[in-house]
NUBA-281619 format. One record per residue (C-alpha): chain; y, z, x. Coordinates in steps of 0.2 Angstrom, whole numbers. Layout:
<zators>
+-------+-------+-------+-------+
: chain :     Y :     Z :     X :
+-------+-------+-------+-------+
:     A :     Y :     Z :     X :
...
+-------+-------+-------+-------+
</zators>
This chain:
<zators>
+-------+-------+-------+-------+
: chain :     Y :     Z :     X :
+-------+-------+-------+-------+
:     A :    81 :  -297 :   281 :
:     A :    74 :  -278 :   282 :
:     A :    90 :  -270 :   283 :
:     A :    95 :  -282 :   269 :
:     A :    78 :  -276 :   257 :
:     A :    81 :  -259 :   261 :
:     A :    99 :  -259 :   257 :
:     A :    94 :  -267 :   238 :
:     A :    80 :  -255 :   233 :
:     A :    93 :  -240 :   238 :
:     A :   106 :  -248 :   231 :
:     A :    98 :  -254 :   213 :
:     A :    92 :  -235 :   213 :
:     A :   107 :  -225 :   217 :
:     A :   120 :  -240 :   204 :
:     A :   105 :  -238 :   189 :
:     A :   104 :  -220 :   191 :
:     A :   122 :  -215 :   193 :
:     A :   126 :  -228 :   179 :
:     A :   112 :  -219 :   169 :
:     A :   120 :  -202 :   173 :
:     A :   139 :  -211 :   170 :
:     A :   137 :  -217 :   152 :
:     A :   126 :  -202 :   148 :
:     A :   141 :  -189 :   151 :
:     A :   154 :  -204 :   144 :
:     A :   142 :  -203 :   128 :
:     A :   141 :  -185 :   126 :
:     A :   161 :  -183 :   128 :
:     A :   161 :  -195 :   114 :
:     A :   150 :  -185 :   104 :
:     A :   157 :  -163 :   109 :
:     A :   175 :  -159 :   107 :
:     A :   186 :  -158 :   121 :
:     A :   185 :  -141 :   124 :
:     A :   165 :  -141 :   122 :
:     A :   164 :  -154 :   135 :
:     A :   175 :  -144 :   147 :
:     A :   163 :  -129 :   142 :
:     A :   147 :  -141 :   148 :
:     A :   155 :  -144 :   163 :
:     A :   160 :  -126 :   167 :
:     A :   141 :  -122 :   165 :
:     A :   137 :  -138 :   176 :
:     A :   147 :  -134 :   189 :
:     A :   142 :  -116 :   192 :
:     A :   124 :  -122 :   193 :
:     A :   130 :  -136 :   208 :
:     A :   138 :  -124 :   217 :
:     A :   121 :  -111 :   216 :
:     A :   112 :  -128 :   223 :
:     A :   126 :  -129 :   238 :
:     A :   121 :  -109 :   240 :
:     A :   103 :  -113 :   242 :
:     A :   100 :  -131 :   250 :
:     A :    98 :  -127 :   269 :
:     A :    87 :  -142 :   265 :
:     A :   101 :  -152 :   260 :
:     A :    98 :  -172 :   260 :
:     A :   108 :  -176 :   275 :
:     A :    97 :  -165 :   286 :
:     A :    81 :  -170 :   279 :
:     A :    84 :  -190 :   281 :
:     A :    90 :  -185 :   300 :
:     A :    76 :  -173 :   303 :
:     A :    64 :  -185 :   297 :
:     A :    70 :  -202 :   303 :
:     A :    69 :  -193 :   323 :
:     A :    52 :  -185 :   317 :
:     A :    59 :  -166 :   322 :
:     A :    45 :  -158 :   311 :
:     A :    57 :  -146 :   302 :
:     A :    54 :  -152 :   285 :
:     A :    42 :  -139 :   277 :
:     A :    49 :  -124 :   285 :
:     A :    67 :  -130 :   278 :
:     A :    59 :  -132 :   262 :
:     A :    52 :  -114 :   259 :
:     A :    69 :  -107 :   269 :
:     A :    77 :  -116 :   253 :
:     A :    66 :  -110 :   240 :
:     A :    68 :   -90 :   247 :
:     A :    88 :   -95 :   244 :
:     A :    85 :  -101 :   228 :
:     A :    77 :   -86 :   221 :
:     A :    90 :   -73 :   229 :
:     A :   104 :   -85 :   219 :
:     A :    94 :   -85 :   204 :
:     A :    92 :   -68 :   200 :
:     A :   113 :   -66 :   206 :
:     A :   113 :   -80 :   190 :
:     A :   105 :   -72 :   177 :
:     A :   113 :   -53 :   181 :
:     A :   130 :   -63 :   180 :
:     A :   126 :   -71 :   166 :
:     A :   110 :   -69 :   157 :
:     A :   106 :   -90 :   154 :
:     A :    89 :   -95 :   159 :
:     A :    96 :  -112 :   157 :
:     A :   105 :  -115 :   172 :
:     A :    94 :  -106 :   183 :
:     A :    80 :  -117 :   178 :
:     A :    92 :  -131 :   181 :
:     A :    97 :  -123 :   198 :
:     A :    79 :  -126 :   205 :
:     A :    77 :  -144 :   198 :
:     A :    92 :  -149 :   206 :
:     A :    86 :  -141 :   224 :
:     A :    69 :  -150 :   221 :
:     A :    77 :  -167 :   218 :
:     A :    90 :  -165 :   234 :
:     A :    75 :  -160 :   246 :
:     A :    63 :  -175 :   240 :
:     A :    79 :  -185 :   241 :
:     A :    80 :  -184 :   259 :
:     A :    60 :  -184 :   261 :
:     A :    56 :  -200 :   253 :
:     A :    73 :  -208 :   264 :
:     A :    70 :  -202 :   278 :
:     A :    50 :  -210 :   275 :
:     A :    58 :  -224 :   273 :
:     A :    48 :  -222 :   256 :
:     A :    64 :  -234 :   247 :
:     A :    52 :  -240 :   229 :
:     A :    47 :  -223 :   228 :
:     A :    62 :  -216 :   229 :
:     A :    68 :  -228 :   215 :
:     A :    56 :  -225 :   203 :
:     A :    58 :  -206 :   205 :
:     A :    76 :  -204 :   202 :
:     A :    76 :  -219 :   189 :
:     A :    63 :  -210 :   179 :
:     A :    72 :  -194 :   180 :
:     A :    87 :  -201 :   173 :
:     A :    80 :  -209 :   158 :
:     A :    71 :  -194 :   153 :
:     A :    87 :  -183 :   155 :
:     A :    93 :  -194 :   144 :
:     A :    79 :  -195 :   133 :
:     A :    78 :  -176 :   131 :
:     A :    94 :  -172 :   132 :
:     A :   100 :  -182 :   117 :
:     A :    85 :  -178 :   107 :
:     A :    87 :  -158 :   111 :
:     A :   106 :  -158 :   105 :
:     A :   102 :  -167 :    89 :
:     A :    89 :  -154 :    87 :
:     A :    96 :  -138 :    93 :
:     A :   115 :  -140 :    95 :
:     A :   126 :  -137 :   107 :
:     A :   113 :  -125 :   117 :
:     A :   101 :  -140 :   121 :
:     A :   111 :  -150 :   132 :
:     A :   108 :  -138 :   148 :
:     A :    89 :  -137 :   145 :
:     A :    86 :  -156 :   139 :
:     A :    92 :  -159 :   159 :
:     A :    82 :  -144 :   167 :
:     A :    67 :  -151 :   160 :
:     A :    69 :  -169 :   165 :
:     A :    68 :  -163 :   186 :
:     A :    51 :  -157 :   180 :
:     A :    42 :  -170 :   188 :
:     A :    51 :  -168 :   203 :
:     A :    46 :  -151 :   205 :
:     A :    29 :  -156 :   204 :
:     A :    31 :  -167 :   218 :
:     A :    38 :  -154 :   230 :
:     A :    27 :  -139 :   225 :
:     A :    10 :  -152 :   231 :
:     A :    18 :  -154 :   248 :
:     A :    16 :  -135 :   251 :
:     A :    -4 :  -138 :   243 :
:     A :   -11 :  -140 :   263 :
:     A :     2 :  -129 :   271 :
:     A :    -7 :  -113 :   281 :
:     A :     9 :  -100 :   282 :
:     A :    -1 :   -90 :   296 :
:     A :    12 :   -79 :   309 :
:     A :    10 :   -91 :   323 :
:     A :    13 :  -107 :   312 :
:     A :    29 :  -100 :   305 :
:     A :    34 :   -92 :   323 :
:     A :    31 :  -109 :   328 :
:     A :    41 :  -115 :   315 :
:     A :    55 :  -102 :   316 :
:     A :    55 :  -107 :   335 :
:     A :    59 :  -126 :   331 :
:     A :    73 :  -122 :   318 :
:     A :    80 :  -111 :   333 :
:     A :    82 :  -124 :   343 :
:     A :    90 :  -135 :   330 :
:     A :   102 :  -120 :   321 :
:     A :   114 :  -129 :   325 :
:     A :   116 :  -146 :   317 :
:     A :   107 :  -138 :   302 :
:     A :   117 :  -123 :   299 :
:     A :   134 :  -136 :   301 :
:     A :   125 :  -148 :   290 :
:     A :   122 :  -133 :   278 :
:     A :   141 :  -126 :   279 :
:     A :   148 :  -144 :   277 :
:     A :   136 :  -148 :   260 :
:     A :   141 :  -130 :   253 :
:     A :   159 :  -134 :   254 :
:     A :   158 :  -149 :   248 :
:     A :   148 :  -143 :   236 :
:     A :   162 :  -129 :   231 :
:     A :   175 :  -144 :   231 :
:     A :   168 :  -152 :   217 :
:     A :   163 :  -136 :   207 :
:     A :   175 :  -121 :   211 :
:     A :   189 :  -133 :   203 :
:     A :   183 :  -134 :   186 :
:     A :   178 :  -113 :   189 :
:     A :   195 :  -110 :   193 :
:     A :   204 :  -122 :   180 :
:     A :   196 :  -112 :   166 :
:     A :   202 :   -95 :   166 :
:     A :   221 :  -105 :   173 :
:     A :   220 :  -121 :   160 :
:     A :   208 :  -117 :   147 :
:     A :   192 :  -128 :   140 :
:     A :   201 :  -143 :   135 :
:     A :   209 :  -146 :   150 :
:     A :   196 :  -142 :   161 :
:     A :   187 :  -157 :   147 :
:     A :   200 :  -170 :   150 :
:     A :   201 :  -168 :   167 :
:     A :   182 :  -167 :   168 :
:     A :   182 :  -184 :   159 :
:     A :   193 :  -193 :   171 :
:     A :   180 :  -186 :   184 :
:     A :   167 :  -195 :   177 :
:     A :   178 :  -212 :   177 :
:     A :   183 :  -208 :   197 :
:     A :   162 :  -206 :   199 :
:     A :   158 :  -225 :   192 :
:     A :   173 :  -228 :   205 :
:     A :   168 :  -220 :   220 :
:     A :   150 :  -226 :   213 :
:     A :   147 :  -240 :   226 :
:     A :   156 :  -231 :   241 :
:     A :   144 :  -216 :   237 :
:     A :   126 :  -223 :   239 :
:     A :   130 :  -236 :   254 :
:     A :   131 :  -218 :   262 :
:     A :   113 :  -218 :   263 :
:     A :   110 :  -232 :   269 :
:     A :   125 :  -229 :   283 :
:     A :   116 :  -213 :   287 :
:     A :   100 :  -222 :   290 :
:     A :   109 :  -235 :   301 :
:     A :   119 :  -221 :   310 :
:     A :   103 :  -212 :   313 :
:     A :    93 :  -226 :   320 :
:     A :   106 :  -229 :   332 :
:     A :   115 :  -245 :   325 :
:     A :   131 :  -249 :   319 :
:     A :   133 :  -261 :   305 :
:     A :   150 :  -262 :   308 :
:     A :   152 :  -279 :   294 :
:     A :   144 :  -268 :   281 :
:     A :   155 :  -256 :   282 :
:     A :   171 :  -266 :   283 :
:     A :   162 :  -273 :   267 :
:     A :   161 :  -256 :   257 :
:     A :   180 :  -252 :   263 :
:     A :   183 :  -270 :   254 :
:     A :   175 :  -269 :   239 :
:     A :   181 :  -252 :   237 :
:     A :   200 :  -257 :   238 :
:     A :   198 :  -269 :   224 :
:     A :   191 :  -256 :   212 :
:     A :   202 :  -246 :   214 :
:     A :   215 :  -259 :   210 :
:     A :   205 :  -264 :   195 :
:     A :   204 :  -241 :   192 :
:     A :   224 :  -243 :   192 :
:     A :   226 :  -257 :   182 :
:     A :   211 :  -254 :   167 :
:     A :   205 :  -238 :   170 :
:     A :   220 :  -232 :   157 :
:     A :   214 :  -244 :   146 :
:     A :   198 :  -238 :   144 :
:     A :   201 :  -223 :   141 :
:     A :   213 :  -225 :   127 :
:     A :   201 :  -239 :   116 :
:     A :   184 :  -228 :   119 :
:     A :   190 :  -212 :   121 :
:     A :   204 :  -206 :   110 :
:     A :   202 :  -189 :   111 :
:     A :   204 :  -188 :   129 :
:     A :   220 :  -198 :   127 :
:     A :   231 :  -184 :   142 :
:     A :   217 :  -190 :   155 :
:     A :   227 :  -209 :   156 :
:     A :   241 :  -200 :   164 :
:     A :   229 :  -196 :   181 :
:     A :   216 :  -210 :   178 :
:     A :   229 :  -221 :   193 :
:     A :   231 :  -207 :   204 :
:     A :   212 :  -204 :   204 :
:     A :   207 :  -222 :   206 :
:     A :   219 :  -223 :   223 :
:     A :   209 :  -208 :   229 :
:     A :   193 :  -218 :   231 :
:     A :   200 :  -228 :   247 :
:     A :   201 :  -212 :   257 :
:     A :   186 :  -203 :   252 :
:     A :   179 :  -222 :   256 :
:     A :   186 :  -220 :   272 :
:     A :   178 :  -203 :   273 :
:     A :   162 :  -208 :   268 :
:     A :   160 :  -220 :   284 :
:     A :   167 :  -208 :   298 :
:     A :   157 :  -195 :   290 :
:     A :   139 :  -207 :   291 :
:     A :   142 :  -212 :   310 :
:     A :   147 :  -191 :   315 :
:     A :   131 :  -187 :   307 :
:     A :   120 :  -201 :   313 :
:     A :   126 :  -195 :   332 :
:     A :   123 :  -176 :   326 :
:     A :   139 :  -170 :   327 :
:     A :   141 :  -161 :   311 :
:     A :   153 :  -151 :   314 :
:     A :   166 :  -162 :   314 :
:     A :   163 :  -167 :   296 :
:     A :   159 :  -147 :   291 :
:     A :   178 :  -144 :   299 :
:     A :   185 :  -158 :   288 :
:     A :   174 :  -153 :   274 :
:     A :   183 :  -134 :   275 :
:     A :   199 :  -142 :   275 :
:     A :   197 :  -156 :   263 :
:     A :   190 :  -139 :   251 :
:     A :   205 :  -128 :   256 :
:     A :   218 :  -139 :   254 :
:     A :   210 :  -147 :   236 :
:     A :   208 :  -127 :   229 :
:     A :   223 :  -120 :   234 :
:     A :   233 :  -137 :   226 :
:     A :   223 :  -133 :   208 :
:     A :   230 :  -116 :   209 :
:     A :   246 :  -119 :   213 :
:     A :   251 :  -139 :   206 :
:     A :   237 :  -134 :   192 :
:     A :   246 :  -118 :   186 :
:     A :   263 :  -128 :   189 :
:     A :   260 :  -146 :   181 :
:     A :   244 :  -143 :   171 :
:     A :   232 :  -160 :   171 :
:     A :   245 :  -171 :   182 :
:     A :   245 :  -157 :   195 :
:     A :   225 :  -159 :   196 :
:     A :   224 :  -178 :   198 :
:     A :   239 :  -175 :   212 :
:     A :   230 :  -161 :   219 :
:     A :   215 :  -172 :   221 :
:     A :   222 :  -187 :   229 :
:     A :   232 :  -178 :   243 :
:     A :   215 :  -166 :   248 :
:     A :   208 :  -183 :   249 :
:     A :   218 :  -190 :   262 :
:     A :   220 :  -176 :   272 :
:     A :   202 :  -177 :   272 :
:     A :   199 :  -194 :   278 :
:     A :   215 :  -193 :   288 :
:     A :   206 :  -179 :   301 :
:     A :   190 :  -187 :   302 :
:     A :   198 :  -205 :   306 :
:     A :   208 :  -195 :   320 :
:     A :   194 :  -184 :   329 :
:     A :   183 :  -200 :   329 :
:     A :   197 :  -209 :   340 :
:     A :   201 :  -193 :   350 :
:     A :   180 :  -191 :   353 :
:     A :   176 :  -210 :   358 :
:     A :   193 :  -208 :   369 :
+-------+-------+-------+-------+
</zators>
């Protein structure tokens, strides 16, 4: 009945806020051009990959370090922020936007309380937090493109993570960073390097999947491309949507040492069926509410088949983690990245939007293909 509670808070949490998040970017490509859109993205996805850069205190690491009570959690936190600075300044010199760089830090501040409040076990807090962040990035968002144009969008989400912020920046109110506490500290992380730097590596590059794409499709494709293809993203992300925050509660599982085996045979199911319902509607969708966007039908199906694998992925990934054996999914993170970035290059520059959809489906199941194979090899 626990496990059961637990589950429901996270998951009415994770499905409100992503939906929020869903509909938000599904209303704004309503609202910009294509090539404005793909502009937003561009700008969105160089801030997520300045996160990956920075989060040594990445959400994975914190619930595992908190869960076995490893006392790592202030100490990865400051680590974090040092990072965040050093990318910052490399933001601004590159390109002179305060914008994403105040976005930058309130996306490390939410990741890290992420993982605190989860590994607490702190579920209806967690819920009200991100819920709230959501509807006011909504709220100012909105409001701040109707008042400033185009330029508002970037800062109306910034300043939603503000409350967040706050939250993180108390936790350091008692924290005495005299020598022998942070020697103490530094001796602790030592002895733990391992899983966190692997945890680091794996969040980085999959952090760089997800962003570098839409960085490299621009200067090769162009804005409108980069637009159309970042609109059938955001279809693939309601998706992947339930697949994506059962993680949690898998890590939390796989952490604590049990294996919810009929769950997870339930999140492969449910997962199969949407993206049936992907291939056979998601076309549809897209043409009645989205004209503009009409090109993105033609990789809607091939991005809907992708969500079994990374499905797939998604539950070797939880039980490698939970055992901390990171590296396994930091290795098929490297190649799931590698194989993706160098398809967009190559299918991208060759067969334009069709070339991405196919680029992404195949990365996908090489990814889930390796980590479904080293898990048979290693309980072997």
């Amino acid at each position: 009945m626990a496990i059961l509670k637990n589950f429901g808070t996270i998951a009415i949490s994770d499905i409100a806020s992503a939906a929020i998040s869903s509909v938000f970017w599904l209303y704004l490509a309503s609202l910009l051009t294509i090539s404005n859109f793909g502009e937003i993205q561009f700008l969105i996805s160089i801030t997520g990959f300045a996160v990956g850069v920075s989060l040594l205190a990445n959400v994975n690491t914190v619930i595992v370090y908190e869960i076995k009570q490893r006392g790592l959690r202030k100490i990865l936190f400051l680590l974090t922020l040092v990072i965040g600075v050093i990318v910052s300044v490399a933001l601004f010199i590159l390109y002179s936007r305060l914008d994403i760089i105040f976005l930058t830090f309130g996306m490390i501040f939410a990741e890290m309380i992420s993982g605190y409040l989860l590994g607490k076990k702190l579920f209806v807090r967690y819920s009200i937090i991100f819920i709230s962040q959501k509807l006011l990035m909504v709220t100012l968002t909105i409001g701040l493109y109707f008042f400033m144009g185009f330029e508002g969008i970037i800062y109306g989400i910034a300043i939603s993570y503000i409350p967040i912020c706050v939250i993180i920046l108390r936790s350091f109110k008692d924290t005495s960073l005299n020598f022998s506490l942070l020697k103490e500290n530094f001796s602790l992380l030592k002895e733990n390097f391992e899983f966190v730097i692997n945890n680091y590596g794996n969040r980085l590059i999959s952090q760089s999947r997800k962003d570098l794409d839409k960085i490299i499709i621009m200067p090769i494709l162009g804005f409108e491309t980069l637009g159309e293809f970042a609109l059938s993203v955001q279809v693939y992300m309601l998706m992947i949507l339930f697949a994506s925050f059962s993680f949690k509660f898998l890590l939390l599982s796989d952490a604590s040492g049990k294996n919810a085996i009929k769950f997870k045979v339930g999140i492969l199911s449910v997962s199969i069926i949407i993206s049936i319902l992907g291939i056979i509607i998601g076309p549809e969708i897209i043409t009645t509410f989205f004209p503009k966007f009409v090109n993105s039908v033609e990789i809607i199906p091939i991005l809907s088949l992708a969500v079994i694998p990374n499905t797939i992925a998604i539950i070797f990934s939880s039980k490698f983690l939970g055992d901390e054996k990171s590296k396994f999914p930091l290795i098929g993170t490297i190649l799931y990245a590698v194989s993706y970035l160098s398809m967009v290059v190559f299918l991208g520059s060759a067969y334009g939007l069709y070339g991405l959809g196919v680029s992404f489906l195949i990365s996908s199941i090489i990814y889930s293909s390796y980590l479904v194979i080293t898990y048979q090899i290693q309980k072997k």
